[in-house]
Every structure is written in structure tokens, then in C-alpha cells.
PDB file of the backbone (N, CA, C, O) and the ligand in Angstrom, with CONECT records:
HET     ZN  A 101       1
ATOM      1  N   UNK A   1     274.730  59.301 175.007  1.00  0.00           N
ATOM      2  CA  UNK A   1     273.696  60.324 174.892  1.00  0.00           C
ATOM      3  C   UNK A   1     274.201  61.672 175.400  1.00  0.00           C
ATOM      4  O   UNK A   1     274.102  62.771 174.853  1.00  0.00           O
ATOM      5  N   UNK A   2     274.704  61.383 176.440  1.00  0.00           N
ATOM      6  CA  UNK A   2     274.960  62.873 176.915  1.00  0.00           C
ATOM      7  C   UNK A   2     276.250  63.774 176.370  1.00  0.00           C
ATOM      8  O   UNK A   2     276.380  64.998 176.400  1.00  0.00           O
ATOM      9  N   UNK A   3     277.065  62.864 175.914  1.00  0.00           N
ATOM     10  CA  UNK A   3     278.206  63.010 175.098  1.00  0.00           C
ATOM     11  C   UNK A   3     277.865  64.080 173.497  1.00  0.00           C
ATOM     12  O   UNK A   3     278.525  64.974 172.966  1.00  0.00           O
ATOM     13  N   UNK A   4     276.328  63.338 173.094  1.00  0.00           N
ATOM     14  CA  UNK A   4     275.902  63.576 171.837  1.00  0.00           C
ATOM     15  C   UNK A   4     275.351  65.246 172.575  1.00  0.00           C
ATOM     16  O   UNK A   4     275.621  66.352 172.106  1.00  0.00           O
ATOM     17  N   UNK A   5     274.890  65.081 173.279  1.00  0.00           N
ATOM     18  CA  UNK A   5     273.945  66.493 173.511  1.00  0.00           C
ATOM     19  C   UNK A   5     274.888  67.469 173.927  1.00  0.00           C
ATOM     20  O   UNK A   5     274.712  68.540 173.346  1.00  0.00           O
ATOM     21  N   UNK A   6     276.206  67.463 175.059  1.00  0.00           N
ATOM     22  CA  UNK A   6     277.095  67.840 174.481  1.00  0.00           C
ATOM     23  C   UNK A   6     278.387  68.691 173.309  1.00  0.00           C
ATOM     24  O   UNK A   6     279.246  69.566 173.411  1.00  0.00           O
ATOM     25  N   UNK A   7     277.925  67.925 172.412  1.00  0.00           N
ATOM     26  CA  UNK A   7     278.748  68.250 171.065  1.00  0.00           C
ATOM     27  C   UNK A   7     277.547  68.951 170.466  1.00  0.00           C
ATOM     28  O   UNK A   7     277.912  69.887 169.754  1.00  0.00           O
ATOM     29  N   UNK A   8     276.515  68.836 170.510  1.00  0.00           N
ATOM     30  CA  UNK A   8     275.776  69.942 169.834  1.00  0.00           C
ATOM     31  C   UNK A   8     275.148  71.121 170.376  1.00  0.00           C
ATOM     32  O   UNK A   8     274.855  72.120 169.719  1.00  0.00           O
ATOM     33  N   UNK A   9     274.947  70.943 171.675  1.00  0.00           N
ATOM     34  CA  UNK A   9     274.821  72.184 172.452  1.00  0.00           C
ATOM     35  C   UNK A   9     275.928  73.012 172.590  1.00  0.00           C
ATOM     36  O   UNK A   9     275.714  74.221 172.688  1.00  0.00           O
ATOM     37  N   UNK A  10     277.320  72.509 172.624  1.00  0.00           N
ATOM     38  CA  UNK A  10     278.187  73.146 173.237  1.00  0.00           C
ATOM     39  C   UNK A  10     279.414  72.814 172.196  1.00  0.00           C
ATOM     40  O   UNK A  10     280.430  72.317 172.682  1.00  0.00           O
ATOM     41  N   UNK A  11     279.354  73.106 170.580  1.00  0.00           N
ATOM     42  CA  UNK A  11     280.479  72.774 169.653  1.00  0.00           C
ATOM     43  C   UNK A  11     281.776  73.455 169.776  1.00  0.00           C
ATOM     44  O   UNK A  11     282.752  73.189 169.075  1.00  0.00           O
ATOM     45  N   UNK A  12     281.744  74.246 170.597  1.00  0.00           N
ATOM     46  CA  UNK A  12     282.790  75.882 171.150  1.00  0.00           C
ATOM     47  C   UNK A  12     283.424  75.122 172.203  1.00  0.00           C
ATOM     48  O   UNK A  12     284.651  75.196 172.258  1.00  0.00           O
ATOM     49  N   UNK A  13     282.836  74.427 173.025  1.00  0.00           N
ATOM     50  CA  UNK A  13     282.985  74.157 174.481  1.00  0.00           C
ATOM     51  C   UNK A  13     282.079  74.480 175.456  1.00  0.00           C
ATOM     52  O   UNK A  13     281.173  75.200 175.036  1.00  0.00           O
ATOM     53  N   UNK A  14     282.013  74.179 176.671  1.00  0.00           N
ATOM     54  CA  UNK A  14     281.024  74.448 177.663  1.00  0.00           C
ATOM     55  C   UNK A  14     280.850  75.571 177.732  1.00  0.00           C
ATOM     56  O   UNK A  14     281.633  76.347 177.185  1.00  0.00           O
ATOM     57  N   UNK A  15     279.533  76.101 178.578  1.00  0.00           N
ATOM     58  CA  UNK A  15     279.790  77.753 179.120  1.00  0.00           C
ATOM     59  C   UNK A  15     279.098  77.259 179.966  1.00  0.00           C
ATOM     60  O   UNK A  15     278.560  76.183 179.706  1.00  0.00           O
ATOM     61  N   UNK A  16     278.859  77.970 181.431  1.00  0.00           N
ATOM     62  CA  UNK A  16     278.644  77.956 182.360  1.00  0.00           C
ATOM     63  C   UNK A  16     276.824  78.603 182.616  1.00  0.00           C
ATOM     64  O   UNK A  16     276.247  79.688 182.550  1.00  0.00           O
ATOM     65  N   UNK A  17     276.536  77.430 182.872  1.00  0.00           N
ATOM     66  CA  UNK A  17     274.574  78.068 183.051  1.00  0.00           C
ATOM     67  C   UNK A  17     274.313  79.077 183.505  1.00  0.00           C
ATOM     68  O   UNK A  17     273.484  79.927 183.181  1.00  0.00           O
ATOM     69  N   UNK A  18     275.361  78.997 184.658  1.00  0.00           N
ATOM     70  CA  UNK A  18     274.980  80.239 185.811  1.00  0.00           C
ATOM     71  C   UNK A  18     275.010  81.801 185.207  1.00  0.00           C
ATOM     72  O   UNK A  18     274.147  82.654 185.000  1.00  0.00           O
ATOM     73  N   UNK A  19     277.043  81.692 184.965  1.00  0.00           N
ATOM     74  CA  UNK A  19     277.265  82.958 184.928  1.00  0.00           C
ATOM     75  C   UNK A  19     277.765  83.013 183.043  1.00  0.00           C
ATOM     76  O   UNK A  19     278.281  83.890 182.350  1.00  0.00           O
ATOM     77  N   UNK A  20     277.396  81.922 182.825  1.00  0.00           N
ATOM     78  CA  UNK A  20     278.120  82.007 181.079  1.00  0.00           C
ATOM     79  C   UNK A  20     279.588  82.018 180.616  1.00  0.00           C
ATOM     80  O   UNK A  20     280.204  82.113 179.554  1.00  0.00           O
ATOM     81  N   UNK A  21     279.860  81.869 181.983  1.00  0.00           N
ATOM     82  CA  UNK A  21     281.412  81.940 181.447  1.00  0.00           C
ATOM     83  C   UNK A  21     281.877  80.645 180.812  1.00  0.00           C
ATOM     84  O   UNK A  21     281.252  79.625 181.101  1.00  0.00           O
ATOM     85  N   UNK A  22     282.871  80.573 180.006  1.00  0.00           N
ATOM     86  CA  UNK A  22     283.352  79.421 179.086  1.00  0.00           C
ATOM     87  C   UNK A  22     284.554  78.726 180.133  1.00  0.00           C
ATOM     88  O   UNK A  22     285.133  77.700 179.777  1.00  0.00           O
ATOM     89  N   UNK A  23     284.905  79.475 181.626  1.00  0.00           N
ATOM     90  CA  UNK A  23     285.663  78.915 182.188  1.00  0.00           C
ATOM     91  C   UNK A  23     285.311  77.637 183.020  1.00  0.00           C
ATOM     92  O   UNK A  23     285.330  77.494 184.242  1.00  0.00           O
ATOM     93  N   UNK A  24     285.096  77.052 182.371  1.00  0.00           N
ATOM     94  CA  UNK A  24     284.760  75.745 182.983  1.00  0.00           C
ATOM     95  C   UNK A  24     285.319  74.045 183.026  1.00  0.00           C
ATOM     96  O   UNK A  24     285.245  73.210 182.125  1.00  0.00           O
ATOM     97  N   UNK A  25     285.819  73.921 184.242  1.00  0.00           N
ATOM     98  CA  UNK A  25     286.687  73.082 184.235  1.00  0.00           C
ATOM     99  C   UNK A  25     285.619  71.280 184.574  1.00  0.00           C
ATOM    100  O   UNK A  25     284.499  71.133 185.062  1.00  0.00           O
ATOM    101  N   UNK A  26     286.585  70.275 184.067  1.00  0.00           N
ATOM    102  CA  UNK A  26     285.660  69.300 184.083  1.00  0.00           C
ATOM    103  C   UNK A  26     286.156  68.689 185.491  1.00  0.00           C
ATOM    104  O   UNK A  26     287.297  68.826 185.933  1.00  0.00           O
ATOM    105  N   UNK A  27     284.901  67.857 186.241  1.00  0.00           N
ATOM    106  CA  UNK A  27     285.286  67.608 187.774  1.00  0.00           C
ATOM    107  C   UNK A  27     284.857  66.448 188.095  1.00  0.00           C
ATOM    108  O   UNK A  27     284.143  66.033 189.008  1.00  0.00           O
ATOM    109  N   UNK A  28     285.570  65.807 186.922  1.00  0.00           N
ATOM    110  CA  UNK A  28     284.819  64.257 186.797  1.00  0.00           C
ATOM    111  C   UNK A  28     283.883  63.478 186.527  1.00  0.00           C
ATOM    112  O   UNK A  28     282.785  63.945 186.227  1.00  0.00           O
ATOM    113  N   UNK A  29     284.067  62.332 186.565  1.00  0.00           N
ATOM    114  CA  UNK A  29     282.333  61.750 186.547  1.00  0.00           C
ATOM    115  C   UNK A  29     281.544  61.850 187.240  1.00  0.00           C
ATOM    116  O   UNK A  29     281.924  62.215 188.353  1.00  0.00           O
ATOM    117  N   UNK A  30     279.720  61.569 187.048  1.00  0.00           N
ATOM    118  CA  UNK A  30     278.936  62.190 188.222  1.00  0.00           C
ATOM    119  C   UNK A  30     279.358  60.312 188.312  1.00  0.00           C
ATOM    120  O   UNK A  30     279.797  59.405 187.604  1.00  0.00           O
ATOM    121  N   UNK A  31     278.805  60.610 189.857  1.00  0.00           N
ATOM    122  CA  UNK A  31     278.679  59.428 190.316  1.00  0.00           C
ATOM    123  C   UNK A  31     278.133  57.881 190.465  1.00  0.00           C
ATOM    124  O   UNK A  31     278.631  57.051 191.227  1.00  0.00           O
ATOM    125  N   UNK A  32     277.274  57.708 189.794  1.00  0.00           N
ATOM    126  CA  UNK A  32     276.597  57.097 189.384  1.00  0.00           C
ATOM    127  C   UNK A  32     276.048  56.590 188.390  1.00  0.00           C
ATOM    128  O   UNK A  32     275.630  55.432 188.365  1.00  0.00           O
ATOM    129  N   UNK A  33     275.969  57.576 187.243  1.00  0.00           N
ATOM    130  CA  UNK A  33     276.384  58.078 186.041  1.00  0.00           C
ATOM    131  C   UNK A  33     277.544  58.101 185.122  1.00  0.00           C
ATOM    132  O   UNK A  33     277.966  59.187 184.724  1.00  0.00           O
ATOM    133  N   UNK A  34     278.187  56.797 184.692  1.00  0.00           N
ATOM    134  CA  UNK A  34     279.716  57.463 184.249  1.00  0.00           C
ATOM    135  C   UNK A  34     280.243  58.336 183.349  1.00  0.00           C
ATOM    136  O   UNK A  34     281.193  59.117 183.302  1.00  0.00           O
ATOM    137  N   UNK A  35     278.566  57.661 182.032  1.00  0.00           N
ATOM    138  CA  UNK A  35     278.719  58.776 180.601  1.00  0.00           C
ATOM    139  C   UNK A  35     278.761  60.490 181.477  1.00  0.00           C
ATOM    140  O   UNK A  35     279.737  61.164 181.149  1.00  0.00           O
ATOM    141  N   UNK A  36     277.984  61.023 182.303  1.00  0.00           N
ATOM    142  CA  UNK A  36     277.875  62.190 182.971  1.00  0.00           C
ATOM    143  C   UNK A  36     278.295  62.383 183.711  1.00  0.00           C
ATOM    144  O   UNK A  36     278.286  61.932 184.856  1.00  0.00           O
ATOM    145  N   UNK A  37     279.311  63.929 182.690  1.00  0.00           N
ATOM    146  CA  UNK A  37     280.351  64.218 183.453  1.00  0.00           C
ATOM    147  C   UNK A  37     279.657  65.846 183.706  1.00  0.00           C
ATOM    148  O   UNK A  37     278.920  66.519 182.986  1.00  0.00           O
ATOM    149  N   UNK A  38     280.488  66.211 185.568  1.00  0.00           N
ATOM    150  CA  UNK A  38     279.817  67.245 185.991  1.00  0.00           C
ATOM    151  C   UNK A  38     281.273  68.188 185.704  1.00  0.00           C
ATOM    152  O   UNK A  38     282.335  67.789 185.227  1.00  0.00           O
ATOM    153  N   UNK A  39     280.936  69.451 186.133  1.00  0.00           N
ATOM    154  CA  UNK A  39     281.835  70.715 185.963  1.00  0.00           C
ATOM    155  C   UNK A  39     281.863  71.640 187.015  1.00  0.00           C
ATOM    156  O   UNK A  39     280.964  71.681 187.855  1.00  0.00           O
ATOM    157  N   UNK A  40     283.073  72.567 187.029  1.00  0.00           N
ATOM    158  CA  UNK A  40     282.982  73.206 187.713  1.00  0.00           C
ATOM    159  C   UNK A  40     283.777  74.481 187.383  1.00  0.00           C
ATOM    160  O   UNK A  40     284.974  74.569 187.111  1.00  0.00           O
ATOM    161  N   UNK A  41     282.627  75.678 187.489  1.00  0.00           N
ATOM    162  CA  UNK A  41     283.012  76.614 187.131  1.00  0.00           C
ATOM    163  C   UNK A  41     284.236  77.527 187.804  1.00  0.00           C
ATOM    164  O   UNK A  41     284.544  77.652 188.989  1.00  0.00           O
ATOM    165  N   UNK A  42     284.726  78.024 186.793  1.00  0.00           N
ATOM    166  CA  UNK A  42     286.470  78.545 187.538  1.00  0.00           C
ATOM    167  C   UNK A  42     285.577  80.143 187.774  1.00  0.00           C
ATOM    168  O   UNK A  42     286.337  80.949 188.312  1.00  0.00           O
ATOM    169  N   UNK A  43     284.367  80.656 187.531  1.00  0.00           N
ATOM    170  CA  UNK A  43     284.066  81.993 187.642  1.00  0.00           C
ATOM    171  C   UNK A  43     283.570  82.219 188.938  1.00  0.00           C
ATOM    172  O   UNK A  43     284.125  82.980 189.730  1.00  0.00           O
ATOM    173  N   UNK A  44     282.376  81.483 189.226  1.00  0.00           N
ATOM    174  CA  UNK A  44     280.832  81.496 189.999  1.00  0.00           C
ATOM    175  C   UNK A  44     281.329  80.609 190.718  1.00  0.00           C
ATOM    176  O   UNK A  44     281.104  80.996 191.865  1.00  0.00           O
ATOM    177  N   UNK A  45     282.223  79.022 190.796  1.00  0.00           N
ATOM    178  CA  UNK A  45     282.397  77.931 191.171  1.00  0.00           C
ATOM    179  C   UNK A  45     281.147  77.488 191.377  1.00  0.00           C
ATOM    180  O   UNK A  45     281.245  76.406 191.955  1.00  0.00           O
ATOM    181  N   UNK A  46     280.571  77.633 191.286  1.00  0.00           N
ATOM    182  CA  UNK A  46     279.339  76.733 191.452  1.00  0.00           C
ATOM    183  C   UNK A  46     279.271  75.678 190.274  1.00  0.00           C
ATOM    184  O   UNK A  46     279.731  75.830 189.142  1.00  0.00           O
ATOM    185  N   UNK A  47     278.494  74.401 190.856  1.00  0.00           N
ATOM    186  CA  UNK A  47     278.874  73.271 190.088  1.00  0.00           C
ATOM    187  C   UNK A  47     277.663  72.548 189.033  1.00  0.00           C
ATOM    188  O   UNK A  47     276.454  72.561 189.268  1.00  0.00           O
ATOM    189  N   UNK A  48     278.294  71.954 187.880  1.00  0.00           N
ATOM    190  CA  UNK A  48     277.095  72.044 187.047  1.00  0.00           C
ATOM    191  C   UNK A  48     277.525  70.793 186.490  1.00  0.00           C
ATOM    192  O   UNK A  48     278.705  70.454 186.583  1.00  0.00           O
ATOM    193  N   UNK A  49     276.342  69.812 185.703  1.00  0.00           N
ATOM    194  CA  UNK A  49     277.082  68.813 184.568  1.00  0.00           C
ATOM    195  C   UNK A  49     275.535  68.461 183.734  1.00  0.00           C
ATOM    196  O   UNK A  49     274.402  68.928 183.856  1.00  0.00           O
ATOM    197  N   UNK A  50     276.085  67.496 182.927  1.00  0.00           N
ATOM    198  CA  UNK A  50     275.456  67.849 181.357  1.00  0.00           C
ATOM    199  C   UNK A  50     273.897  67.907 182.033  1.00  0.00           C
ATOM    200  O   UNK A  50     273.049  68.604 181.476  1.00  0.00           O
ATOM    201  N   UNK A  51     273.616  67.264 183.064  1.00  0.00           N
ATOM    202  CA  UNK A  51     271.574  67.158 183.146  1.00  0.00           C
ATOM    203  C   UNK A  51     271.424  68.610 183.318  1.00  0.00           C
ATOM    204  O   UNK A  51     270.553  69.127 182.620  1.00  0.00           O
ATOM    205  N   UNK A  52     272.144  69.429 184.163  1.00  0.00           N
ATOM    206  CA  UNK A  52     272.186  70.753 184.413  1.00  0.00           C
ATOM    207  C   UNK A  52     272.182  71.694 183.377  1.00  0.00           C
ATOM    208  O   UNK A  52     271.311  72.504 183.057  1.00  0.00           O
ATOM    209  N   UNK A  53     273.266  71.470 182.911  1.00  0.00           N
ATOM    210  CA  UNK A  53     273.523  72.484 181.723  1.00  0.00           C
ATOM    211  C   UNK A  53     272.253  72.712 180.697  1.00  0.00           C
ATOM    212  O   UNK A  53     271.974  73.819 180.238  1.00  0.00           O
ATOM    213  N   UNK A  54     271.388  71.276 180.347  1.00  0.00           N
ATOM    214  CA  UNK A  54     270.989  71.707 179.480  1.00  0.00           C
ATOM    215  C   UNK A  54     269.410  71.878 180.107  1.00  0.00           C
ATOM    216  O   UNK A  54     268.606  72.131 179.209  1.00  0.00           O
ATOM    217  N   UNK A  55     268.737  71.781 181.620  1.00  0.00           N
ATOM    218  CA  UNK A  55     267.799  72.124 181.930  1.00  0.00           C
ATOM    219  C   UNK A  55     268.269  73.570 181.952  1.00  0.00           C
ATOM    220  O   UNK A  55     267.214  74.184 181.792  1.00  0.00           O
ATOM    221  N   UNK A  56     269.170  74.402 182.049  1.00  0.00           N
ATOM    222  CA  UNK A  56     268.940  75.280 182.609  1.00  0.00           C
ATOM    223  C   UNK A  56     269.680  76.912 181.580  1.00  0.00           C
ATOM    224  O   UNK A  56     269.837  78.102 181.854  1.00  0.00           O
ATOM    225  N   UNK A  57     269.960  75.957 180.269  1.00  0.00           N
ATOM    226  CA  UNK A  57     270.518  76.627 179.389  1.00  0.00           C
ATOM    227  C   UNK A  57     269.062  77.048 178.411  1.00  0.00           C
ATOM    228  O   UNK A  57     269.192  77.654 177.347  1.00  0.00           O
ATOM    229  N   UNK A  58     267.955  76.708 178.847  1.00  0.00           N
ATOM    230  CA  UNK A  58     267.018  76.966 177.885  1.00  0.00           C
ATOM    231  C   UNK A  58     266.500  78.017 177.399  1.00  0.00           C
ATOM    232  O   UNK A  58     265.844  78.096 176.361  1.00  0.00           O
ATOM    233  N   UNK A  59     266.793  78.903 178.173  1.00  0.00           N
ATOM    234  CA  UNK A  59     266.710  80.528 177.903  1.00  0.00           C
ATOM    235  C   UNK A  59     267.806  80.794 176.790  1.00  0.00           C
ATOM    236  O   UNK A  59     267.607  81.380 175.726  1.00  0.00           O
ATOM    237  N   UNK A  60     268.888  80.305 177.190  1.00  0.00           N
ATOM    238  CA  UNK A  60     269.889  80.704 175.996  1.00  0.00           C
ATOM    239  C   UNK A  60     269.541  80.446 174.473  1.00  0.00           C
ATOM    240  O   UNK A  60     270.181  80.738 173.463  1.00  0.00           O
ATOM    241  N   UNK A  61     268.486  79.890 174.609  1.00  0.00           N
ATOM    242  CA  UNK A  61     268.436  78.702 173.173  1.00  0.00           C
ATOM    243  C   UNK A  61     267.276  79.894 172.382  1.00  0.00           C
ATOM    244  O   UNK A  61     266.342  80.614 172.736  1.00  0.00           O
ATOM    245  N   UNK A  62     267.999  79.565 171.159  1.00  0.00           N
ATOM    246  CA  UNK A  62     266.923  80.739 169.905  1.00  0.00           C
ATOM    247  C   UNK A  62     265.237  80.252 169.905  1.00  0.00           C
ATOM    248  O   UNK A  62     264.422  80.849 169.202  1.00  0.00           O
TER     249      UNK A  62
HETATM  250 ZN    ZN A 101     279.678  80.240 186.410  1.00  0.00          ZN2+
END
């Protein structure tokens, strides 16, 4: 699932919720979670993964 939401939110690659930047490095699996994987931004460093991204990307969205 999260893989799927993923590839269609993000067909370019990630960008970063916070600051939007596309520099975003992957920082493993979340923990508990294996399909969900979290990130971490090389801009803001602040840390994000897919539950994040897409609560908080909703403004971005048309
Ligand atoms: Zn950022």
C-alpha cells in the first residue's frame, strides 16, 4: 500500500513536506512497519515517511 501511494504521489521522487525540497534521503524502515519507509531530509533534516508525507502534503495537492 504504501509503496502504491508512493509511486503515485511522488512519480518524480520524494519532496520533502516541510521544505519541498526533492533532497531527500531514505532512512530506512519505520520500525514496526516494514512496507514504511521513513526519510530524511538533506535540506530542513527534519524527518518524514510515507504516513507523513502524505498527511501533510495535502495542501500541495490540486
Ligand atoms: Zn525539508
Amino acid at each position: 500500500m504504501y509503496q502504491f501511494i508512493r509511486q503515485r504521489r511522488w512519480p518524480d521522487g520524494i519532496s520533502c513536506s516541510h521544505c519541498q525540497s526533492q533532497q531527500v534521503e531514505g532512512n530506512g524502515n519505520h520500525q514496526k512497519q516494514i512496507a514504511r519507509k521513513s526519510y530524511r531530509c538533506l535540506e530542513c533534516h527534519r524527518r518524514l515517511d510515507d504516513l507523513t508525507l502524505t498527511i501533510f502534503s495535502g495542501h500541495q495537492q490540486e
